[in-house]
C-alpha positions as CSV (number, residue, x, y, z in Angstrom):
1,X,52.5,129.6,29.2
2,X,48.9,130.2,30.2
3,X,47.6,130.8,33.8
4,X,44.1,131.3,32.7
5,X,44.3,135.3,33.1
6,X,47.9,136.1,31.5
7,X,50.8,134.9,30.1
8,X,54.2,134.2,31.6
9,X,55.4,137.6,29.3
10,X,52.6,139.6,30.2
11,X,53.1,139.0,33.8
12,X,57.2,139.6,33.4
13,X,56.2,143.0,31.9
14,X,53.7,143.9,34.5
15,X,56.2,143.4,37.2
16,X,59.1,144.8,35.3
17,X,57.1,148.0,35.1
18,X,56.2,148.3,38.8
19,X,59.6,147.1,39.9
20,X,61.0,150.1,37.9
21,X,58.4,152.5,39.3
22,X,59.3,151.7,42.6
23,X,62.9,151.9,41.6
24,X,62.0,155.5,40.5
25,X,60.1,157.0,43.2
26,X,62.9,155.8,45.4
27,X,65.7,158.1,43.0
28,X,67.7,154.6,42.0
29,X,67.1,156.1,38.2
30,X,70.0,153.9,37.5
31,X,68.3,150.8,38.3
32,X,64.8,152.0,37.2
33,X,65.7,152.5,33.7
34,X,66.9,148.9,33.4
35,X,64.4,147.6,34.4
36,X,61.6,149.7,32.2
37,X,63.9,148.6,28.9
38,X,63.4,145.0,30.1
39,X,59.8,145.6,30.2
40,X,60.1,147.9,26.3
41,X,61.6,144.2,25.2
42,X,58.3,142.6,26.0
43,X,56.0,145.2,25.3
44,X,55.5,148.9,24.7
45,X,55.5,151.4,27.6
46,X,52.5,153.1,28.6
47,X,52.9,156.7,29.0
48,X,53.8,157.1,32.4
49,X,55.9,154.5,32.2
50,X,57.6,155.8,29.2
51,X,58.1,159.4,30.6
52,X,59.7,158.5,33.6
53,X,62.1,155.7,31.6
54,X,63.6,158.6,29.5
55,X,63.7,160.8,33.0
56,X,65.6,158.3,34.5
57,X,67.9,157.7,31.5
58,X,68.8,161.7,31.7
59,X,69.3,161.4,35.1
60,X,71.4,158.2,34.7
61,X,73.5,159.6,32.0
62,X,73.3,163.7,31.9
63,X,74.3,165.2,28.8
64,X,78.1,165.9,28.7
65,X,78.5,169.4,28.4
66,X,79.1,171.3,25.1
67,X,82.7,172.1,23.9
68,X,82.5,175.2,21.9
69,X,86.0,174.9,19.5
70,X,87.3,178.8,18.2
71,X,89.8,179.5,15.6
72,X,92.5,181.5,16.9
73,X,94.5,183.4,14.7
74,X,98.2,182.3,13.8
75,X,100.9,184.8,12.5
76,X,101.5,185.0,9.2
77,X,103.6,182.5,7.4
78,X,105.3,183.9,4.2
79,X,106.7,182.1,1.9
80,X,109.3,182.8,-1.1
81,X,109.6,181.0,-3.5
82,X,113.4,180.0,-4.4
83,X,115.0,180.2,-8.0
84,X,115.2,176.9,-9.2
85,X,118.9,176.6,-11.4
């Protein structure tokens, strides 16, 4: 659909992209992020745009923290072998 300055799409990504900026200056990073991938399925981010969606995806989900696994020693198992008849 043609309004004679943008399509129905174009305008769906424009105010995807400013819903989610305001969504993002108000710290609802949540929110924000939904709404800048909605507007990555029409079209590609601009910079800004695209800098604060992967801001607001860290802040949304913050990387879990690292689990550092050591091998602790065991005592020492001997085993005999048995004569076999």
């Amino acid at each position: 659909m043609w309004d004679g300055t943008m399509t129905a799409s174009q305008r769906y990504y424009t105010a995807s992209v400013r819903f989610a900026d305001d969504l993002y200056a108000a710290l609802d990073y949540c929110a924000a992020y939904d709404q800048y991938q909605k507007a990555a399925a029409i079209g590609q981010l601009d910079g800004n745009a695209a800098a604060n969606s992967a801001n607001a995806f860290n802040q949304c989900y913050p990387p879990t923290a690292e689990i550092i696994i050591e091998a602790t020693p065991t005592s020492e198992v001997i085993v005999e072998a048995t004569p076999t008849p």
